[in-house]
PAPA-42698 format. One record per atom (N, C-alpha, C, O, CB): residue in three letters; atom name; x, y, z; residue number from 1. Coordinates in nm, 2 decimals, m for minus. Glycine has a CB too. Layout:
<recs>
["ALA"; "CA"; [X; Y; Z]; NUM],
...
</recs>
This chain:
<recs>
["UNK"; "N"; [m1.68; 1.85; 0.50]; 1],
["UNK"; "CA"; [m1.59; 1.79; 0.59]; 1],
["UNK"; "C"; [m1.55; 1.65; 0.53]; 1],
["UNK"; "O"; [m1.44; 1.59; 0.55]; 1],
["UNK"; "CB"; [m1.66; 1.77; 0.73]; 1],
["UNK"; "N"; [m1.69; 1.59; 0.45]; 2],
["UNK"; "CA"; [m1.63; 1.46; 0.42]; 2],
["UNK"; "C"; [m1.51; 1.44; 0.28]; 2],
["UNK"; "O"; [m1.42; 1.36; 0.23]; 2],
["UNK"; "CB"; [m1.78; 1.36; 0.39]; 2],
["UNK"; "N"; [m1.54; 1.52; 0.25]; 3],
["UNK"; "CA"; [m1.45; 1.56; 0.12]; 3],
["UNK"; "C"; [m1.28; 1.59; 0.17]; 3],
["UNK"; "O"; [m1.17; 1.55; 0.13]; 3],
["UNK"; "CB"; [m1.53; 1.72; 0.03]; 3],
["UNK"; "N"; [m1.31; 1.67; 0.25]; 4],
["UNK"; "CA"; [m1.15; 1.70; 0.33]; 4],
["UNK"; "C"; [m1.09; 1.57; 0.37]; 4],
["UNK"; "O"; [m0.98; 1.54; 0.32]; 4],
["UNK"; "CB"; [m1.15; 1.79; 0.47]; 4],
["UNK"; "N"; [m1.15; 1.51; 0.45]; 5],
["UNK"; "CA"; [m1.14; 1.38; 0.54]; 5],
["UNK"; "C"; [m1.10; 1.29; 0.42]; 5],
["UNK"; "O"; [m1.02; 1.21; 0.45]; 5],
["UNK"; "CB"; [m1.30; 1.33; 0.64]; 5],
["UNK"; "N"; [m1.12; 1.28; 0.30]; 6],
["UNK"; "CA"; [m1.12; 1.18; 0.20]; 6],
["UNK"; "C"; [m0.98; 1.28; 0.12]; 6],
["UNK"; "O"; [m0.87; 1.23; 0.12]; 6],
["UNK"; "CB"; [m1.29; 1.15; 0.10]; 6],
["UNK"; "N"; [m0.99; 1.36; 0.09]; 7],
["UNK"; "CA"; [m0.86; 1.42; 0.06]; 7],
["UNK"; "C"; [m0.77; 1.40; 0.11]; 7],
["UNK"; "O"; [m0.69; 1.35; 0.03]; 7],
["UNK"; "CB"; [m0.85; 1.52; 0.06]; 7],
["UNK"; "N"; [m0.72; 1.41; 0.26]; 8],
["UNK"; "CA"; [m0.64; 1.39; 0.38]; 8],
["UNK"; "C"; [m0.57; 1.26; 0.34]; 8],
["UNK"; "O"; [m0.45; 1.26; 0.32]; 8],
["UNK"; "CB"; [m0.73; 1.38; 0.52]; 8],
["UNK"; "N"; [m0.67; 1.14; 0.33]; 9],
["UNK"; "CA"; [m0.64; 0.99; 0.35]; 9],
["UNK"; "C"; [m0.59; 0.97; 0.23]; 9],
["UNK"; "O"; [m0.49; 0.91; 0.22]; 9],
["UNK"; "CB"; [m0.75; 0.89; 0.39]; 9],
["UNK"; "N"; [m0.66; 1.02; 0.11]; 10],
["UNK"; "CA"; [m0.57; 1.00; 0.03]; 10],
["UNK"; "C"; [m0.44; 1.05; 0.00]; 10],
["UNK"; "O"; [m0.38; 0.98; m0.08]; 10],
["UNK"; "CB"; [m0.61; 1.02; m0.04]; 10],
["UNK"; "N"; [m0.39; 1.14; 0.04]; 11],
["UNK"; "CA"; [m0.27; 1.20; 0.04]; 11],
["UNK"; "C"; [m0.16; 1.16; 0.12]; 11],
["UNK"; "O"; [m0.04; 1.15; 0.09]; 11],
["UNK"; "CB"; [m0.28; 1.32; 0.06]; 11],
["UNK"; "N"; [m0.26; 1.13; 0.31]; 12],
["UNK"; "CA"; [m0.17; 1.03; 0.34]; 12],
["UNK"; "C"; [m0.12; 0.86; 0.26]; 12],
["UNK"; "O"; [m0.02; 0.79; 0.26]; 12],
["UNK"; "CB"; [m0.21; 1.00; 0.47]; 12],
["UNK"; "N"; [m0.23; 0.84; 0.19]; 13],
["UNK"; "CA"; [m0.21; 0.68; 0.14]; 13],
["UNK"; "C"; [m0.11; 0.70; 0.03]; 13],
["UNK"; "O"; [m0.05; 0.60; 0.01]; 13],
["UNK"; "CB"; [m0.35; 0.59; 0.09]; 13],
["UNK"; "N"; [m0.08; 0.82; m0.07]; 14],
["UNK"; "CA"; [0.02; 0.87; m0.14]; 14],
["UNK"; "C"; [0.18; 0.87; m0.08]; 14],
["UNK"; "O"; [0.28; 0.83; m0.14]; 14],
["UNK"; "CB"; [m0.02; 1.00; m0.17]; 14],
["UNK"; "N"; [0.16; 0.94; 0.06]; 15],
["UNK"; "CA"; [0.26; 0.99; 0.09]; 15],
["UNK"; "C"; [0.37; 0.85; 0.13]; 15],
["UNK"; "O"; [0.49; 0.84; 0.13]; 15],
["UNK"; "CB"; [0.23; 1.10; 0.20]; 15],
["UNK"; "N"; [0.26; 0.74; 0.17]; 16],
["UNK"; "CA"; [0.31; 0.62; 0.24]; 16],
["UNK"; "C"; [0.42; 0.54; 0.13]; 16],
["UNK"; "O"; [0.53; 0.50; 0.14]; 16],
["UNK"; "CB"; [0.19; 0.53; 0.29]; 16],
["UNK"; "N"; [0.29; 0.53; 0.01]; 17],
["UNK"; "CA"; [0.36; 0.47; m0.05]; 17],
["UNK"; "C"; [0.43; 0.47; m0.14]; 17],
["UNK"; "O"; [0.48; 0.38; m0.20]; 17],
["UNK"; "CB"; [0.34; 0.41; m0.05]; 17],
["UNK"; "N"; [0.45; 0.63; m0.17]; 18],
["UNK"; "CA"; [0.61; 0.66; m0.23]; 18],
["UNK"; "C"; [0.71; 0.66; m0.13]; 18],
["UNK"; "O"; [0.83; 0.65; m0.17]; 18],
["UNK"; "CB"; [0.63; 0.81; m0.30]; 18],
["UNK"; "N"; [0.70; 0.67; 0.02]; 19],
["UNK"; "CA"; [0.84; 0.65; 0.11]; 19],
["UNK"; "C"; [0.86; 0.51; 0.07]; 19],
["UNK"; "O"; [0.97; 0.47; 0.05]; 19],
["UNK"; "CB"; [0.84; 0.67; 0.29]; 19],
["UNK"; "N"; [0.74; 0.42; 0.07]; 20],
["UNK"; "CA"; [0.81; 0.30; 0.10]; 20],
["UNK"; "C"; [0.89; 0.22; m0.02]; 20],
["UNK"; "O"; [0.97; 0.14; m0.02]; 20],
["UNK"; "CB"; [0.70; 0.21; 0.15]; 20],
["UNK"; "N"; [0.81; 0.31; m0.14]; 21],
["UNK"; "CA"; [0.87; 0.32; m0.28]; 21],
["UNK"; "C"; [1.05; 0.37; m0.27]; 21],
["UNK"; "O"; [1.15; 0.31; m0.32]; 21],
["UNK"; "CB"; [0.76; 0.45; m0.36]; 21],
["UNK"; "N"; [1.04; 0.47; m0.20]; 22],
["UNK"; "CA"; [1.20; 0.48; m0.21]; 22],
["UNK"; "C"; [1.29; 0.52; m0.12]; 22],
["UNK"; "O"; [1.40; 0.58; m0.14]; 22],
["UNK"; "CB"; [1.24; 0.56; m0.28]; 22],
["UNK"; "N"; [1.22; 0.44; 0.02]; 23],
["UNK"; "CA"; [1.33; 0.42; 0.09]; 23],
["UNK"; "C"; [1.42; 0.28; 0.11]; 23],
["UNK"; "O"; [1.38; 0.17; 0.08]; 23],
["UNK"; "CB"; [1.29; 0.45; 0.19]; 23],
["UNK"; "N"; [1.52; 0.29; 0.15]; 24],
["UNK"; "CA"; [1.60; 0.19; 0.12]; 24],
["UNK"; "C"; [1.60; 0.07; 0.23]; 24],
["UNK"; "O"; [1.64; m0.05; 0.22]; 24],
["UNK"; "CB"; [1.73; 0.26; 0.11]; 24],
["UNK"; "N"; [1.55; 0.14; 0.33]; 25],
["UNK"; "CA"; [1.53; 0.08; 0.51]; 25],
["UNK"; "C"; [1.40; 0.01; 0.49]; 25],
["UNK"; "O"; [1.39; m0.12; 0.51]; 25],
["UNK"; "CB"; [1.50; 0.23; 0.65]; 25],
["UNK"; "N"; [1.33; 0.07; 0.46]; 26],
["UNK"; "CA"; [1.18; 0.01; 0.48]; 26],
["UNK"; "C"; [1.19; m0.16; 0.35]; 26],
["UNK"; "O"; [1.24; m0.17; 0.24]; 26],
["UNK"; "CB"; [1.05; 0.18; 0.41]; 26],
["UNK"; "N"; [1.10; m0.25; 0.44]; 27],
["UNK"; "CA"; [1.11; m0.35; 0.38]; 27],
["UNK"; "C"; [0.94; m0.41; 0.42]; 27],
["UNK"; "O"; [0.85; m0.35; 0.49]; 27],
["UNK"; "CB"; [1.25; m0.43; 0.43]; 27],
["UNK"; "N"; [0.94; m0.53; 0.36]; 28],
["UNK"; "CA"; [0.76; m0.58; 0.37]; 28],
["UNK"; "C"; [0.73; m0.58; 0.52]; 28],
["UNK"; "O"; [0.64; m0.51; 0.58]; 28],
["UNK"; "CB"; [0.72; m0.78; 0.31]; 28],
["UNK"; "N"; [0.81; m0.65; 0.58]; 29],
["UNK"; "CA"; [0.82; m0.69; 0.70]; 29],
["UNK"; "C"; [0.83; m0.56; 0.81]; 29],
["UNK"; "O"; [0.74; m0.53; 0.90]; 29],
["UNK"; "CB"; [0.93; m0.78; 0.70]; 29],
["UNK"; "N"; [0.91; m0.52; 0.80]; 30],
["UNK"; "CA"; [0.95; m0.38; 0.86]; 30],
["UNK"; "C"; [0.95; m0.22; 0.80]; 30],
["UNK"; "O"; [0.99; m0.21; 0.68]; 30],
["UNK"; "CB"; [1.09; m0.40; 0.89]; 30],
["UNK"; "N"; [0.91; m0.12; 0.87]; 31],
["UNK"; "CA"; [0.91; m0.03; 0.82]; 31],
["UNK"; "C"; [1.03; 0.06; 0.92]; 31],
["UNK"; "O"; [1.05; 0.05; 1.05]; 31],
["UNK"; "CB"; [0.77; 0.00; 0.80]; 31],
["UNK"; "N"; [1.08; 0.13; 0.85]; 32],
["UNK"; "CA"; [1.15; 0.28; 0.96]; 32],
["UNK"; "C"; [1.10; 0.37; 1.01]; 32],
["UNK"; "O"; [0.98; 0.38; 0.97]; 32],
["UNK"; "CB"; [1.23; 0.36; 0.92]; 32],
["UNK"; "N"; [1.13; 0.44; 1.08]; 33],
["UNK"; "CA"; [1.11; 0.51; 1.16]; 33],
["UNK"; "C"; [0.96; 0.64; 1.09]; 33],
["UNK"; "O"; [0.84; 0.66; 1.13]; 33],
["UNK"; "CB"; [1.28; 0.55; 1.20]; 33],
["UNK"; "N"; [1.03; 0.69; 1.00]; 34],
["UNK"; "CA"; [0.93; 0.78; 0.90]; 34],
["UNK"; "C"; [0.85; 0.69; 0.83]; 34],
["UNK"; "O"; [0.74; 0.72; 0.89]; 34],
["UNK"; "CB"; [0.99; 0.86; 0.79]; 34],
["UNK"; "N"; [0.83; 0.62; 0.77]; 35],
["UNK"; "CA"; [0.76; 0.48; 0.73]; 35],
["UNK"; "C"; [0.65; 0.48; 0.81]; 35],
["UNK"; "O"; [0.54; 0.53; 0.78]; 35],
["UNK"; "CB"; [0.85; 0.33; 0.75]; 35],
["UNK"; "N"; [0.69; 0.42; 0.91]; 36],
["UNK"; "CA"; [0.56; 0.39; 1.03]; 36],
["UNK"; "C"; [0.48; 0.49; 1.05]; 36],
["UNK"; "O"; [0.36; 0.47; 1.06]; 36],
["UNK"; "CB"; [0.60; 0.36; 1.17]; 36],
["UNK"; "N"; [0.54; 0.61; 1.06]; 37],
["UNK"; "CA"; [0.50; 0.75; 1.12]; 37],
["UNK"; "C"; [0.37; 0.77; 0.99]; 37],
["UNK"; "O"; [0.25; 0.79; 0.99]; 37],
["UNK"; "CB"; [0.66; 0.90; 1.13]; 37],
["UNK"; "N"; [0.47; 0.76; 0.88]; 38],
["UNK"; "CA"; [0.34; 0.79; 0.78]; 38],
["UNK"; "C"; [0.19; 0.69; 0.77]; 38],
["UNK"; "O"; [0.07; 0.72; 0.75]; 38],
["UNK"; "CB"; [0.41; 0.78; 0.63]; 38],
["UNK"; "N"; [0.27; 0.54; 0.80]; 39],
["UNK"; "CA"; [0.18; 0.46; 0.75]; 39],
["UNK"; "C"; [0.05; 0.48; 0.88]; 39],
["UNK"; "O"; [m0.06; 0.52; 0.83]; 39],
["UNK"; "CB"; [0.26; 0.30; 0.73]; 39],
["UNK"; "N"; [0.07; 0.46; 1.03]; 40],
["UNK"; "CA"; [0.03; 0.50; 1.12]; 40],
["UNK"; "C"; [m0.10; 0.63; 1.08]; 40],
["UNK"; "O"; [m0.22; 0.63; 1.11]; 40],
["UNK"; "CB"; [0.16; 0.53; 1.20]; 40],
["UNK"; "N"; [m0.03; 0.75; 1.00]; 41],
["UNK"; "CA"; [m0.11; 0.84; 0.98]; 41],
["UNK"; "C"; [m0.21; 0.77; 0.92]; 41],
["UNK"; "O"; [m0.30; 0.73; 0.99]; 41],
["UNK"; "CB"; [m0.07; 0.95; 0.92]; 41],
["UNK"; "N"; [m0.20; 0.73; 0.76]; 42],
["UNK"; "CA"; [m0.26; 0.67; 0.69]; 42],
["UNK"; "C"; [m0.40; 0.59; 0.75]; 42],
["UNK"; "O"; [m0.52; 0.61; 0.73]; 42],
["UNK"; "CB"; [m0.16; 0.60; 0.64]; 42],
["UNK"; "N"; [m0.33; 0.50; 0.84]; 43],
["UNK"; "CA"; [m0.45; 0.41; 0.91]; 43],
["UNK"; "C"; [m0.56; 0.52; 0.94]; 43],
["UNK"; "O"; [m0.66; 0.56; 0.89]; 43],
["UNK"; "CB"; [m0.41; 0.33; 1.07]; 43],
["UNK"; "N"; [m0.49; 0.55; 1.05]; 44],
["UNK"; "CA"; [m0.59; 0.67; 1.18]; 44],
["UNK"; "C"; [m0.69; 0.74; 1.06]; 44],
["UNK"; "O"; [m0.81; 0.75; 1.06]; 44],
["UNK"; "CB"; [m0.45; 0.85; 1.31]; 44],
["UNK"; "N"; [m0.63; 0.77; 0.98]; 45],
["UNK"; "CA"; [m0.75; 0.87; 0.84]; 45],
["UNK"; "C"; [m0.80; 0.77; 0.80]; 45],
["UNK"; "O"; [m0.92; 0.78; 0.83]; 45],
["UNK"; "CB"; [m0.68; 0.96; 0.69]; 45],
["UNK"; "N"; [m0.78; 0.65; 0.73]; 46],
["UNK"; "CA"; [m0.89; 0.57; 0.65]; 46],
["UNK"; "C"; [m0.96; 0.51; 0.78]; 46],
["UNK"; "O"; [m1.07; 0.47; 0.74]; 46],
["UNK"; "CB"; [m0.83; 0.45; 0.53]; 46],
["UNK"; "N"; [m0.95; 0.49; 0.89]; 47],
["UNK"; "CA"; [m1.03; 0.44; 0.99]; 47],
["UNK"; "C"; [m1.16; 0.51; 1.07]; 47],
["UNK"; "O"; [m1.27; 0.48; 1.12]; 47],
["UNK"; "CB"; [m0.94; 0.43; 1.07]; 47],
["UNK"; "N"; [m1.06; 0.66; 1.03]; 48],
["UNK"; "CA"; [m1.17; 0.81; 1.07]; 48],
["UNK"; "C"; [m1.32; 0.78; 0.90]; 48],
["UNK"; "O"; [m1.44; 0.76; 0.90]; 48],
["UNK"; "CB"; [m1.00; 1.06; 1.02]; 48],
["UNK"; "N"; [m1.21; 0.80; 0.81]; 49],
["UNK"; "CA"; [m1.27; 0.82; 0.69]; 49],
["UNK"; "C"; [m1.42; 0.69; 0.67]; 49],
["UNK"; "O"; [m1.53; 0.71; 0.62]; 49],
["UNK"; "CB"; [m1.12; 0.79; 0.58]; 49],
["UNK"; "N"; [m1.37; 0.58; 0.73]; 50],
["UNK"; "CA"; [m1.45; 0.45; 0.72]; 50],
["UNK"; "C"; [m1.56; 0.47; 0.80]; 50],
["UNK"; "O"; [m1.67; 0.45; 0.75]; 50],
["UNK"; "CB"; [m1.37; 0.31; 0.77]; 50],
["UNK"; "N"; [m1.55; 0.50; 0.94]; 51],
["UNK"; "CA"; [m1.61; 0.52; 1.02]; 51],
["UNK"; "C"; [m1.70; 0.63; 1.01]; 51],
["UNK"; "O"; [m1.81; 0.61; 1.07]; 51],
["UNK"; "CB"; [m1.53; 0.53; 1.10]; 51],
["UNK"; "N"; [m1.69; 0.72; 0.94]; 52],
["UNK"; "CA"; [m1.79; 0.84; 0.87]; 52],
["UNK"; "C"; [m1.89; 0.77; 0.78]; 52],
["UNK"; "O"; [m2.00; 0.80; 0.81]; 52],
["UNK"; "CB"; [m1.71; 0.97; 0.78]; 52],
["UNK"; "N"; [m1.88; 0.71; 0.70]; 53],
["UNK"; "CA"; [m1.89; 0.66; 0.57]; 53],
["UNK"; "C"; [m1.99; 0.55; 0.63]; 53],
["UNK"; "O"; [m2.07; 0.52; 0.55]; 53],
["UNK"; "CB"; [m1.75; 0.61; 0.49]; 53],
["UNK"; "N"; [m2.00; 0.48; 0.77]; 54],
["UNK"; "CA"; [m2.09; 0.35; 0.78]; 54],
["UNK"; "C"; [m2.16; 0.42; 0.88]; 54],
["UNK"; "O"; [m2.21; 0.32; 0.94]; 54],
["UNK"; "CB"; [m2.03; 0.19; 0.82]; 54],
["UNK"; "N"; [m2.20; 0.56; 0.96]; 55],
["UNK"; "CA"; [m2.28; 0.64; 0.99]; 55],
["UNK"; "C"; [m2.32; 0.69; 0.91]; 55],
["UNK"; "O"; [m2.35; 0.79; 0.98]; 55],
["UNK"; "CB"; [m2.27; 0.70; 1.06]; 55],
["UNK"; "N"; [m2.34; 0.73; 0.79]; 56],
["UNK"; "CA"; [m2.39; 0.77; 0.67]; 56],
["UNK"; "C"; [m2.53; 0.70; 0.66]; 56],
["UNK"; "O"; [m2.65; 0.73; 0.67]; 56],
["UNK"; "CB"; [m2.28; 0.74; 0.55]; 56],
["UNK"; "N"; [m2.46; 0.58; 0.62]; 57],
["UNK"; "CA"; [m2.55; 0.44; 0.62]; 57],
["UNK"; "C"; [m2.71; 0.45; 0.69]; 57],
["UNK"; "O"; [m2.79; 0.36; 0.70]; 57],
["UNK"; "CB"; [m2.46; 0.31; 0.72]; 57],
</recs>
């Protein structure tokens, strides 16, 4: 499970930041509409992912 969970986040943390890589909308400050959606994912997994990882502990 923890291996998936770490796969997941990484792929979302890939996916983020090639949109933000080449979208034209998305800026430091602001993101668009898909931008967010991804970045959003991103969090919620490395937060899931973090949160496994310091019950480990």
């Amino acid at each position: 499970m923890a291996d998936d969970l770490y796969a997941r986040y990484m792929k979302a943390a890939a996916a983020s930041r090639a949109h933000r890589r080449d979208c034209t909308q998305c800026s430091p400050d602001a993101l668009c509409t898909t931008g967010r959606r991804l970045h959003e994912s991103f969090t919620r997994l490395q937060d899931a992912y973090l949160t496994q990882q310091k019950k480990k502990r």
